[in-house]
Structure formats: structure tokens, C-alpha cells
C-alpha positions as CSV (number, residue, x, y, z in Angstrom):
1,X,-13.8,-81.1,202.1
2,X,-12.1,-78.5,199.9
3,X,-14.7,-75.9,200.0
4,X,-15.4,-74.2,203.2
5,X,-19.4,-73.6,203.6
6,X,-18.9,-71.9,206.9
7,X,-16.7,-68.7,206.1
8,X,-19.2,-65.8,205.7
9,X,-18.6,-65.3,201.6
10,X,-17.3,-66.7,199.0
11,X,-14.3,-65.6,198.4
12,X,-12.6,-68.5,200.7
13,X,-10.0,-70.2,198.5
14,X,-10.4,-74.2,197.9
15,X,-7.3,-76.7,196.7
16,X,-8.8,-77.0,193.0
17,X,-10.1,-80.1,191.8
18,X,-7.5,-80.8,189.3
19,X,-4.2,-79.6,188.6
20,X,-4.7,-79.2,185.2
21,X,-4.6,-75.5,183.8
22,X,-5.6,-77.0,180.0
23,X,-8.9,-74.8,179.2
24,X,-8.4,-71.6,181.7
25,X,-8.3,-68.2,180.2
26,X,-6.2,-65.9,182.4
27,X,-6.4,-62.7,180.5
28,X,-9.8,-62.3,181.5
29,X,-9.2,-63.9,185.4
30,X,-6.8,-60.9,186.1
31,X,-9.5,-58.9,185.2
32,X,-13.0,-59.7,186.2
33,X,-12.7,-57.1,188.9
34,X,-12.6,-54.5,186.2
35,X,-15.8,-54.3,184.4
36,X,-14.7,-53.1,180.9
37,X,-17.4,-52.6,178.4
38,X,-16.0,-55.6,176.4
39,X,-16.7,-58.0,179.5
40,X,-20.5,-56.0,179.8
41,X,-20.5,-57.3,176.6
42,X,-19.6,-60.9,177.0
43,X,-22.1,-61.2,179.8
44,X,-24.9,-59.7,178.0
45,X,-24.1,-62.3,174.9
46,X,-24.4,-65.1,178.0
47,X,-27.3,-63.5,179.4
48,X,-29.1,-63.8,175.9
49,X,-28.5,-67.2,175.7
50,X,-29.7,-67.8,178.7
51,X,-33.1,-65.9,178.3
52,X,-33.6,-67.2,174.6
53,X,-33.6,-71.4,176.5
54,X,-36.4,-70.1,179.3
55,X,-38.2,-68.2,176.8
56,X,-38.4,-70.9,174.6
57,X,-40.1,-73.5,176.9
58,X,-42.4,-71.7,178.2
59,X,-43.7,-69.6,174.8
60,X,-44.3,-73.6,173.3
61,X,-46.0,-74.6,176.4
62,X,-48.4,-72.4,175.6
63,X,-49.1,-72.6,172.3
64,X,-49.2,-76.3,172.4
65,X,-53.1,-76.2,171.6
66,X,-53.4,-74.3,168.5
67,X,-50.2,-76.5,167.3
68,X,-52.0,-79.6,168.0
69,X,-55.4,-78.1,166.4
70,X,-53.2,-76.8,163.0
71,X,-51.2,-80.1,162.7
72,X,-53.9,-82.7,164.3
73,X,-51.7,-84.2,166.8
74,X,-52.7,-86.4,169.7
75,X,-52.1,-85.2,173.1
76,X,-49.7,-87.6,173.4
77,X,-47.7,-86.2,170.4
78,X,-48.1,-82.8,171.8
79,X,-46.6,-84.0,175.1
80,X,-43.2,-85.1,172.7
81,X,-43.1,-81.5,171.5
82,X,-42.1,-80.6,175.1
83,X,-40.7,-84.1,176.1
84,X,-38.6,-84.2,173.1
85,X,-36.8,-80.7,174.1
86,X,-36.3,-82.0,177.8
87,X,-34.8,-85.8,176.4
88,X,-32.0,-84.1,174.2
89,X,-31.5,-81.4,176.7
90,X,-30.9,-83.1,179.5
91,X,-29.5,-86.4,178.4
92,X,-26.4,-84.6,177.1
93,X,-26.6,-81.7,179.8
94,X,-23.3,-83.4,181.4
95,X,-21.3,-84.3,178.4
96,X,-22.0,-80.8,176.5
97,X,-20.2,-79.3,179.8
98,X,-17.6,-81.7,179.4
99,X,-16.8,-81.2,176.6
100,X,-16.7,-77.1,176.8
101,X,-13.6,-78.1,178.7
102,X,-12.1,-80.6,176.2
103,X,-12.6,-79.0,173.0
104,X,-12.5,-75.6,174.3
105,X,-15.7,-73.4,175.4
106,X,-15.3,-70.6,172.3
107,X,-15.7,-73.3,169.9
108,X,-18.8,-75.1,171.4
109,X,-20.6,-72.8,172.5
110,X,-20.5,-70.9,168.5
111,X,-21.3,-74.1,167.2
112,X,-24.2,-75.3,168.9
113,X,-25.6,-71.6,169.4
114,X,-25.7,-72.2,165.4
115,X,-27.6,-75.2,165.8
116,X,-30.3,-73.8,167.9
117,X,-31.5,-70.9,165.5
118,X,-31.2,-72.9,162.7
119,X,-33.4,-75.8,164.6
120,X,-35.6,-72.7,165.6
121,X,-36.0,-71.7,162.1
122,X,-36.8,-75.0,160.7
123,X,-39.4,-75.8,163.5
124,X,-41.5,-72.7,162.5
125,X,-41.4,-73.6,159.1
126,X,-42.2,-77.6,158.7
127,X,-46.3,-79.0,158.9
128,X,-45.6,-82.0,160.2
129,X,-45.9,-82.9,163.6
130,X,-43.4,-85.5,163.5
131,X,-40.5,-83.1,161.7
132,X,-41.4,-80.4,164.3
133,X,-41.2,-82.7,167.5
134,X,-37.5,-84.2,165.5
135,X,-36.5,-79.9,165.8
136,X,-37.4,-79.9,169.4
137,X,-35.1,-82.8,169.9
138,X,-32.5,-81.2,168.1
139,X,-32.8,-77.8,170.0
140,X,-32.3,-79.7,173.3
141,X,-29.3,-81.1,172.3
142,X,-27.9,-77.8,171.0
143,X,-28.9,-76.0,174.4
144,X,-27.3,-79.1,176.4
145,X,-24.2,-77.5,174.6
146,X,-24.9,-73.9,174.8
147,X,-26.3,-74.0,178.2
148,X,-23.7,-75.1,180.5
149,X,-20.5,-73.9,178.0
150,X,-22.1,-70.8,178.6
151,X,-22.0,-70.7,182.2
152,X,-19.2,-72.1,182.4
153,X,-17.4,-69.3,180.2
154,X,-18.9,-67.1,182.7
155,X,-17.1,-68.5,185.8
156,X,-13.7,-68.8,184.2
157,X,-14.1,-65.5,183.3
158,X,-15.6,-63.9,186.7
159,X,-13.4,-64.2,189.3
160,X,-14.5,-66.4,191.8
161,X,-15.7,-63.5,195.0
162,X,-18.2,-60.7,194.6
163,X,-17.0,-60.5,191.3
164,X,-18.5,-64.3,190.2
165,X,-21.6,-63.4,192.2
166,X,-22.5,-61.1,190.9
167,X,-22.5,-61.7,187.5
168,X,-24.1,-65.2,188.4
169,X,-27.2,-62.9,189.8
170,X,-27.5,-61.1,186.1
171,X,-27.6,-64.1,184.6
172,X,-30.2,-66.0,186.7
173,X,-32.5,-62.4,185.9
174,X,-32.4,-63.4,182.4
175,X,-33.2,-67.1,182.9
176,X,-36.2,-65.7,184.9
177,X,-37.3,-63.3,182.2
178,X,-37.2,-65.4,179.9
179,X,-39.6,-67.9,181.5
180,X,-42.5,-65.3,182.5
181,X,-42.2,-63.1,179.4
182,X,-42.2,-66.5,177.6
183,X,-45.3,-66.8,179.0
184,X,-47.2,-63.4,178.0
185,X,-45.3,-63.6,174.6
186,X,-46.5,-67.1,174.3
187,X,-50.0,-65.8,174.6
188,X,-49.9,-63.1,171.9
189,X,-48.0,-64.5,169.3
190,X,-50.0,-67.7,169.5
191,X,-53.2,-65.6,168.7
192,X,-50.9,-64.2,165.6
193,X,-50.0,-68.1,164.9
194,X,-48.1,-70.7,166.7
195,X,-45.3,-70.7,164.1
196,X,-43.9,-66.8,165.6
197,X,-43.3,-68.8,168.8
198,X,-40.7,-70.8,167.1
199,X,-39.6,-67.9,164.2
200,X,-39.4,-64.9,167.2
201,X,-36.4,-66.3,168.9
202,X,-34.4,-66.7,165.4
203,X,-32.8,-63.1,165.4
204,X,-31.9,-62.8,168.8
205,X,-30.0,-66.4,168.5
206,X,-28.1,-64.9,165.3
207,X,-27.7,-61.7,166.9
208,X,-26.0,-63.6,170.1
209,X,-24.1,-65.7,167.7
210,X,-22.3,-62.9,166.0
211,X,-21.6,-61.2,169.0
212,X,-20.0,-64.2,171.0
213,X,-17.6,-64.7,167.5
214,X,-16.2,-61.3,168.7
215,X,-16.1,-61.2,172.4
216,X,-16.0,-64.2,173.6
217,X,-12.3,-65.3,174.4
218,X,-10.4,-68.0,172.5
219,X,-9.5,-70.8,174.9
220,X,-7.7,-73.6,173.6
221,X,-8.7,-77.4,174.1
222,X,-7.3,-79.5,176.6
223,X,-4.2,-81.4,176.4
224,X,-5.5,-84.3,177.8
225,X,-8.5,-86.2,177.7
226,X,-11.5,-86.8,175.0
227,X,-10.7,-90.2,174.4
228,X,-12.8,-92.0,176.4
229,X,-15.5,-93.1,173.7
230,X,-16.8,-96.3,176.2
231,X,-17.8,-93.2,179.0
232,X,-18.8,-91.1,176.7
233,X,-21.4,-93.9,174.5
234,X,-22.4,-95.5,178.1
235,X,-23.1,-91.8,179.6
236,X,-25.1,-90.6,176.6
237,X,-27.1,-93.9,176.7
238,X,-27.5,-94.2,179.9
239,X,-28.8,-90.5,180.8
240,X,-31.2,-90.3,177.2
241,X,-32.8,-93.7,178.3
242,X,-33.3,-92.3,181.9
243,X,-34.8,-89.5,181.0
244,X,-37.3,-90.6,178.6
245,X,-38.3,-93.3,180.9
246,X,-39.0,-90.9,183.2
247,X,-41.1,-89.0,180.9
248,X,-42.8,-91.7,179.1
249,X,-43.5,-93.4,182.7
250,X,-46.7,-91.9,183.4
251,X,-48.2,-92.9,180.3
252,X,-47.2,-95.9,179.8
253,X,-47.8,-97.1,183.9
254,X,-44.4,-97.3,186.2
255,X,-45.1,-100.8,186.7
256,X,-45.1,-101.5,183.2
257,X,-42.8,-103.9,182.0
258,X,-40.5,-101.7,179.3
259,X,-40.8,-99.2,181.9
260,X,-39.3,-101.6,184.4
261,X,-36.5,-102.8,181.5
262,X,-35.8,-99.3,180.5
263,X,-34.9,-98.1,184.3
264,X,-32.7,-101.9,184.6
265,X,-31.0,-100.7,181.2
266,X,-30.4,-97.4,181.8
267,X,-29.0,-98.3,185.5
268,X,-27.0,-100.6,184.0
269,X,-25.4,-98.2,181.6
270,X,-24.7,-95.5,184.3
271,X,-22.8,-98.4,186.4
272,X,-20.8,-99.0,183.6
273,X,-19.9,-95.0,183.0
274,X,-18.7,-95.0,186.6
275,X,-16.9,-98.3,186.4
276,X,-15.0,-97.4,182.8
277,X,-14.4,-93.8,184.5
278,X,-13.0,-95.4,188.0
279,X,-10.2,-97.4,185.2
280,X,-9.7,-95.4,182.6
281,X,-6.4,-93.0,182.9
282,X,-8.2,-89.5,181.4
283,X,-11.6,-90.0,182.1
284,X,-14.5,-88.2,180.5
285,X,-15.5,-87.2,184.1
286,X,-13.4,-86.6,186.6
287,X,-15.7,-88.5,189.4
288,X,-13.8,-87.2,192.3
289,X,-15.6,-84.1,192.0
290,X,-18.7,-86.0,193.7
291,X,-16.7,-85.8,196.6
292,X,-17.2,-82.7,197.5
293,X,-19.6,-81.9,200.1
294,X,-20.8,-78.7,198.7
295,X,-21.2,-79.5,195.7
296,X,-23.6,-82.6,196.2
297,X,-25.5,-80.8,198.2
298,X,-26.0,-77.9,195.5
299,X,-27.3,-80.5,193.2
300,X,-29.8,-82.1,195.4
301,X,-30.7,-78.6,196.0
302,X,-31.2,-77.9,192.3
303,X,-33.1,-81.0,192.3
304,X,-35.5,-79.8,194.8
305,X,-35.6,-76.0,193.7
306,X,-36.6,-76.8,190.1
307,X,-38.3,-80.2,190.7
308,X,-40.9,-78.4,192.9
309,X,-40.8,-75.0,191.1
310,X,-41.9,-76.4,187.8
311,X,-43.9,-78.9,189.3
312,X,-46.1,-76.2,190.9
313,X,-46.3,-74.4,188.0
314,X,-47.2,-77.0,185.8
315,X,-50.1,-77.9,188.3
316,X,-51.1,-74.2,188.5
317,X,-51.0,-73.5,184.5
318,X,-54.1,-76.7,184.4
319,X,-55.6,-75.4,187.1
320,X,-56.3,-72.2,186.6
321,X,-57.1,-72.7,182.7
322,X,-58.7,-76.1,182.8
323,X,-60.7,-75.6,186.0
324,X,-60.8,-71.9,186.8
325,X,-61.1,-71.4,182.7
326,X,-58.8,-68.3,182.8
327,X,-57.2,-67.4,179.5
328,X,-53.8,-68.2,178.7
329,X,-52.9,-64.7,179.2
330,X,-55.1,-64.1,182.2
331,X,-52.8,-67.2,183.8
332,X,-49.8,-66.0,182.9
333,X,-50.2,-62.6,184.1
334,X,-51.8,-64.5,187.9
335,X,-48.0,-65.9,188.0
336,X,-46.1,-63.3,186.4
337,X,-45.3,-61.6,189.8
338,X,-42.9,-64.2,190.6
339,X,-41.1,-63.4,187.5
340,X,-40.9,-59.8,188.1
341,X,-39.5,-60.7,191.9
342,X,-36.7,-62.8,190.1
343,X,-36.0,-60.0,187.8
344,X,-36.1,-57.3,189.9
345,X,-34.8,-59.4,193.2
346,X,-31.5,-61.6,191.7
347,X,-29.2,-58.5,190.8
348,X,-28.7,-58.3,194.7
349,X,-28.5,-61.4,195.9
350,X,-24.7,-61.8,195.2
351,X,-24.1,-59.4,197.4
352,X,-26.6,-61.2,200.1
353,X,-24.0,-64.2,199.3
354,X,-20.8,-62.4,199.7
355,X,-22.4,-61.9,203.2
356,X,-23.9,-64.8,204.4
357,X,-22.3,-67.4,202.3
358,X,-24.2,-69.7,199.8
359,X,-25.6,-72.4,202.2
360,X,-27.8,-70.0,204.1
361,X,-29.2,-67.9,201.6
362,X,-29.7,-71.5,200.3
363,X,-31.5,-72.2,203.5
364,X,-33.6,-69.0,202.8
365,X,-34.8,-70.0,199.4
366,X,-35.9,-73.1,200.4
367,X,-37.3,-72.2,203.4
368,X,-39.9,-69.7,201.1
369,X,-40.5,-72.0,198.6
370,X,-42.1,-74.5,201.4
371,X,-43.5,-71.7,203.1
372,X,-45.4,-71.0,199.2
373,X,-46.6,-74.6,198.5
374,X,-48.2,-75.3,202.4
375,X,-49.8,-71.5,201.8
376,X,-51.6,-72.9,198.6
377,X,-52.0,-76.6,199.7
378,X,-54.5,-75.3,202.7
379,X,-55.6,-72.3,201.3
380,X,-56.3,-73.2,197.8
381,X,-59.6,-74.8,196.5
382,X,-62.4,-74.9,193.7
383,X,-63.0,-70.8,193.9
384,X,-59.8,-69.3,195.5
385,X,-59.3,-65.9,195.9
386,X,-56.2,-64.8,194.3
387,X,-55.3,-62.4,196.6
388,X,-55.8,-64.9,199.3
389,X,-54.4,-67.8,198.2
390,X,-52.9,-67.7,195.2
391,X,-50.7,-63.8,195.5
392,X,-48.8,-64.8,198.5
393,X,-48.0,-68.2,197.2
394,X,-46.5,-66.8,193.9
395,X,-44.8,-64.0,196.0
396,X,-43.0,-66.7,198.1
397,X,-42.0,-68.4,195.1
398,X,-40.5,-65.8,193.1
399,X,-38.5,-64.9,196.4
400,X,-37.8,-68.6,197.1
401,X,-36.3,-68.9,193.2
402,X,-34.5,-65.5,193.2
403,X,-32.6,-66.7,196.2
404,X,-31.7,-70.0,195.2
405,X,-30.8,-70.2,191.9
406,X,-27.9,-67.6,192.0
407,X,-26.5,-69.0,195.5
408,X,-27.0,-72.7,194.3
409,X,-25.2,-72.2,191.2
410,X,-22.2,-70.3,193.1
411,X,-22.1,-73.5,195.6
412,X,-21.8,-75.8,192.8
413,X,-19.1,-74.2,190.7
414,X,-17.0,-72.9,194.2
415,X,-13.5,-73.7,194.4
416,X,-13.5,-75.9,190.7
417,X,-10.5,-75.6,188.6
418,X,-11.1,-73.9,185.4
419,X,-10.4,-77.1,183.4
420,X,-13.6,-78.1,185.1
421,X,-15.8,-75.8,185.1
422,X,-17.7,-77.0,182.3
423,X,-18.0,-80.3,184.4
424,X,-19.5,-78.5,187.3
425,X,-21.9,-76.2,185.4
426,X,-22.7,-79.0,183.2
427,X,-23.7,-81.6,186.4
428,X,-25.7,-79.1,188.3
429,X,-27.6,-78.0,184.7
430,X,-27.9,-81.7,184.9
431,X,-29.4,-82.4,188.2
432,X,-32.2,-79.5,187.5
433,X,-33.1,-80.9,184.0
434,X,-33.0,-84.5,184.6
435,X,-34.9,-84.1,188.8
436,X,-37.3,-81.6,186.8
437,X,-38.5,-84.3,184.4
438,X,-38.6,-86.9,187.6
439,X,-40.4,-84.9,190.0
440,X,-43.0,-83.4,187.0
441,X,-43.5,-87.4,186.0
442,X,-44.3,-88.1,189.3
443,X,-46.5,-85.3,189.5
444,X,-48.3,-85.6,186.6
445,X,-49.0,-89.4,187.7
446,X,-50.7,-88.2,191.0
447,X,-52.7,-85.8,189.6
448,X,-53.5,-88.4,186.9
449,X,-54.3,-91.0,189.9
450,X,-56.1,-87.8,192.3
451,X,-59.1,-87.6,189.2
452,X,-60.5,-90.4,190.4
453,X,-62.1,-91.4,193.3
454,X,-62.2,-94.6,195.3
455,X,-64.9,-95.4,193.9
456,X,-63.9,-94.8,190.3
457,X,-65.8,-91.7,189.4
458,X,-64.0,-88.9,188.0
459,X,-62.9,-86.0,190.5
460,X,-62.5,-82.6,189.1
461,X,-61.1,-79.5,190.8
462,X,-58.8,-78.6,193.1
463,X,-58.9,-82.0,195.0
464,X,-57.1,-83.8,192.5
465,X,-54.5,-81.5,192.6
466,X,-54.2,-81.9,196.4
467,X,-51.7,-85.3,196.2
468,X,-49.1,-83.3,193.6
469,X,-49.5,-80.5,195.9
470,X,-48.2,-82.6,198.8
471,X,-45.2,-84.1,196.6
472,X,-43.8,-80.9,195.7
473,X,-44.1,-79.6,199.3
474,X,-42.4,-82.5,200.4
475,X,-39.5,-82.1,197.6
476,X,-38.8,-78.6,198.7
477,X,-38.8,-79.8,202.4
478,X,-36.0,-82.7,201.2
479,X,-34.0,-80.3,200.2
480,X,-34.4,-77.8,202.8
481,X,-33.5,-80.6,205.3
482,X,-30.1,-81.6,203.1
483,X,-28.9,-78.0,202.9
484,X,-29.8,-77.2,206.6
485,X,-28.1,-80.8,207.7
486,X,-24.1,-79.6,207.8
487,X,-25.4,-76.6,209.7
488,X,-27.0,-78.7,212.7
489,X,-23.9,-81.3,212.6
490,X,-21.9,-78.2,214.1
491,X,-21.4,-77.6,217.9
């Protein structure tokens, strides 16, 4: 193992993955320990980037009604306008880090942040359901661009130490922001009109696109590599067909038989990624990286952090609405406080990291998150009290998520060569998307399943909520186990 999980911080040095120096930028490694008001700037343009992609899902979420009621879609066709976002993002989550490092970080992240606001703009303006859902799409794959180039700008240009973890913990604040006030914003500009929940994010997008022209750092493009057009058709393929079967699974059946075909194809297009990769002399993906203790285990922890986060969430958001009947806003102000915990919390959780090290706080995170879904799983039912049940649930979540997300993200991206960092941010983006979308499909069928009864009859309330509950909780308890294994191993 290169990366050593047991030192107390982070700033234990690791053989880097690849000798390669092709995409580093060492004007700004010698120095990220001086915080100039040009690299406050830079993070701030990262920061926006990252707030515009969590304020974006969750502002459509919830206007998804008055869209469907304005454009007469189907549910089903209102399920695309989120599905589509999720199949472009995280189908080419891994190859838009990639190829941050191949084609150089500056260039992609401009281009594709140009992408997005014009996508943005187009979606608030078109009355078609089918146009707007083709926008979503295209925003996906522009934020499976801007997403991990983004981060990854941000750890070539932090130093890896105090210095990396703490910018990491701004940046998860904004991520976090931008989901809850998504959320409240969501609720008042729908009442305006659904349209200012794809318009509103158009300025900020420019704005952040004429700011990163000027300070973020030329890089120049590897000197190797980008050739491999077999990895980089059979990855594409492969990861785009896995994810819509994932999301398309729980209405079609999982049994089905083009659900069934789609996971054979899509398997069979990942085994030839990894075979063309294992052959071919400058591979797309340096798959060595996979054998790194660390960073596996900071992806299954991804999976289980945001597989079970959004999960929850997504359960929470029908049932307080569709059985509770709150108001949109009355829901999103009931969750909000774990919002607020991840803003106010994640500034100082580098600093919990340069002193404890990543796989505990890890531990921590995960440890709270469980501790959140058993609270609500036997506390929760058709006429909870919220400050019973429902408060300390969202409390342990937001401290749960404010934990983890920083400290996974510095586990996944420890002791990676420069020339791969887009790799590593792009894999763990990866992992989060692409276990999100598995874990909410599986969800979503349970639920689906827990409305009925034995008998047949349809169940409403909190019982048919009950078997989703259980599959998160378990999730969270998966990955709390992985994370905690290395730990027990040790005499």
C-alpha cells in the first residue's frame, strides 16, 4: 500500500501513482501554504461551481410538479427530467476526470462550464417536455466535466496537508449549500414559475466562467496518452447503459428481460474497458490506481455516504409531502438543519483530519449516519413528532455528511500524482453518482413493493416506507464495516 491510513494526518508522503509530471502546475504547489487573494479567488470560482451542481438538483426536484402540470408530462417523463441529469452525469463522471488530465484542466473545465449555462438557459426557455429533458441530459454531461476538473484543479493546486484539507472542507460547504438552499429556492421560485429554477443559476455560471478565464492556471495537456478511442467508446458505453438500467429498473421490473440484457451488455462493455486498458501501452485509465487500499475503500465509502444520504432524503421528501401533506417549503425547512450543520460544520473538519487522519473521522461519519436512519426507522411513524423523531435524525445526518464528505474525498485523492488527479476525483465523483442512482433504484422499488400488502391491498403511510428505511440503514452499516475493517486487522 502506498498511502499510509495509520499516521495521525495527512500530510504522510506516498510513492505517487505515476511518474508522469505531464498536467502538474507547480507555480501554485510551491504556494498553497500562502493564501494570496488570487488563490481565495480560485477557490471561490471552484466553490461556485460546486454550489451551482447541488443547487441545481435539488431546486428541479422540486418543481417537478408545476413542470409536469405546465408541459403535461407523465410521471414517467418527469422522472427523465431528473434521470436524464443523473445518466449524462454520471456515465461520463470518469472520463471527464480523465480527461482534465489529458487535455489539461484550464481548458475543460472553461469549456464545459460554458456548456452548462448555456444548457441552463435553453432549459428555461423551451415548452417541450422532450427538448427540456434533452437540456437535462446535456447539463449532466457538462457537470461530468466541470465537476471533477474542478476538484481536481483544487488538489493540484492545494498542497497535499492542512493546506488540501482545508480547502477540501470549503468546498464540501458549498456542495451542501447548494443542496438545502436548492431546496427553499426551489420552493419560491416555483410559486414565481418553474422556468426561474432553470433561468436563476444562468448568471452565476457566467459569472464563474469569466472569473476561472482569469485565475485559473494554464496547465498544459499531457504528453502521453488520449489515444485510446476502444477504452474510451467501451467506458462511455458501458457506464451510460449501467446507469440508465439502473434507473429505468424499477419501472420497467428487474427481472425484466431488457433489463436483464442491458446489465449482460453493459457488463460486458466494462470487461472489455478493463481488458483493452490491461493491453493497451497509454491507457485511458491507469487501472493500477484500484490498487490502492485507501482509495477503494474511499469509494465504497462514497457509495454508502451518498447512496444512503439521498436515499433517505428522497424517502423523507414523499413522506412528509405525500403523507404528512406539508408544503414544499414547510419540508424543506423540517430538513434544512442538516444543511446548516454541513455549512456551518465542514470548515473545521480539515483540521479534525490533520488530527485524526481520514479513516477515523470516516469512521465517525458513518457511525452518525447509522445512528440517524435506526433513530427514524423505530421512532418514525404515521404522526411523528418532529422533535422526536424526525430533529435528531436530521441532526445526525447533517453531522454524519459534514464529516464524511471532506475526509472521504481527502482519502481518495491522498498520495495521487498530479497527472492523476483528475482520475481520482473523477472515480470517486463516480462511485457517488453512479451507487446514488443504484441504491435510490433499489429504494424506490421497495417502497414501490412496501404499498402493498400481502394480500394485495394498498398500504399507505409510514409502513411502506419501513423496507427502504432498512436498506439504507443497512448501506451505511456496509460501509461503516469496510472503513472500520483495516482498523480491526491491526494488533
Amino acid at each position: 500500500m502506498t498511502i499510509s491510513e495509520s499516521a495521525p494526518a495527512l500530510t504522510t508522503t506516498a510513492e505517487p501513482t505515476t511518474p508522469e509530471p505531464a498536467a502538474t502546475l507547480p507555480t501554485t504547489q510551491n504556494t498553497s501554504q500562502v493564501w494570496t487573494p488570487r488563490l481565495w479567488g480560485l477557490l471561490a470560482v471552484l466553490c461556485l461551481v460546486m454550489f451551482l451542481d447541488g443547487l441545481d438538483v435539488s431546486m428541479v426536484g422540486v418543481a417537478l410538479p408545476s413542470i409536469g402540470s405546465e408541459l403535461g408530462l407523465s410521471t414517467t417523463s418527469l422522472q427523465w427530467i431528473i434521470n436524464g441529469y443523473v445518466l449524462g452525469f454520471g456515465g461520463l463522471l470518469l472520463l471527464g476526470g480523465r480527461t482534465a488530465d489529458l487535455l489539461g484542466r484550464r481548458r475543460v473545465f472553461l469549456v464545459a462550464l460554458s456548456v452548462f449555462a448555456v444548457a441552463s438557459l435553453v432549459g428555461g426557455l423551451v415548452d417541450d417536455g422532450t427538448l427540456l429533458i434533452v437540456t437535462r441530459f446535456v447539463k449532466g454531461l457538462a457537470a461530468a466535466f466541470t465537476a471533477p476538473t474542478a476538484m481536481s484543479i483544487l488538489t493540484t493546486t492545494f498542497k497535499e496537508g492542512p493546506a488540501r484539507n482545508r480547502a477540501l472542507s470549503i468546498f464540501s460547504v458549498f456542495g451542501a449549500s447548494g443542496y438545502s438552499s436548492g431546496l427553499i429556492l426551489g420552493g419560491l421560485l416555483t410559486s414565481a414559475g418553474w422556468r426561474w429554477t432553470f433561468l436563476m443559476p444562468v448568471p452565476f455560471a457566467v459569472l464563474a466562467l469569466v472569473a476561472g478565464a482569469v485565475l485559473v492556471p494554464r496547465d498544459r495537456p499531457a504528453d502521453s496518452g488520449g489515444h485510446d478511442i476502444v477504452g474510451a467508446l467501451t467506458l462511455v458505453g458501458g457506464m451510460m447503459l449501467t446507469v440508465y438500467t439502473v434507473v429505468s429498473a424499477p419501472e420497467r421490473g428487474w427481472t425484466d428481460p431488457l433489463t436483464l440484457a442491458s446489465f449482460a451488455l453493459a457488463a460486458a462493455l466494462l470487461a472489455a474497458f478493463v481488458v483493452t486498458e490491461n493491453r493497451i501501452a497509454h491507457p485511458l485509465v491507469r487501472l493500477g490506481i484500484l490498487k490502492v487500499g485507501s482509495i477503494v475503500r474511499a469509494n465504497l465509502s462514497i457509495v454508502a455516504l451518498f447512496g444512503s444520504y439521498l436515499s433517505f432524503q428522497f424517502m423523507m421528501t414523499i413522506f412528509l409531502q405525500s403523507v404528512l401533506g406539508w408544503s414544499p417549503l414547510k419540508m424543506a425547512m423540517a430538513l434544512l438543519p442538516a444543511g446548516l450543520i454541513v455549512a456551518i460544520g465542514s470548515p473545521f473538519v480539515g483540521r479534525l483530519i490533520d488530527r485524526y487522519g481520514t479513516s477515523r473521522i470516516i469512521i465517525a461519519a458513518l457511525t452518525s449516519l447509522s445512528a440517524g436512519y435506526l433513530w427514524f426507522l423505530f421512532l418514525g411513524s404515521n404522526d411523528p413528532s418532529y422533535p422526536v423523531a424526525i430533529l435528531p435524525s436530521v441532526i445526525a445526518l447533517g453531522v454524519g455528511f459534514a464529516l464524511g464528505f471532506t475526509s472521504i474525498m481527502a482519502q481518495a485523492t491522498a498520495g495521487v500524482d498530479d497527472s492523476e488527479q483528475g482520475l481520482a476525483s473523477g472515480l470517486v465523483q463516480t462511485s457517488a453518482q453512479v451507487g446514488a442512482a443504484l441504491v435510490l433504484a433499489l429504494t424506490t422499488a421497495l417502497v414501490t413493493a412496501g404499498s402493498h400488502s400481502a394480500e394485495g391491498a394498498v398500504t399507505t403511510g409510514f409502513h411502506q416506507f419501513h423496507p427502504g428505511l432498512v436498506l439504507v440503514t443497512g448501506v451505511a452499516l456496509a460501509g461503516l464495516a469496510i472503513t472500520t475493517s483495516p482498523l480491526i486487522r491491526k494488533p
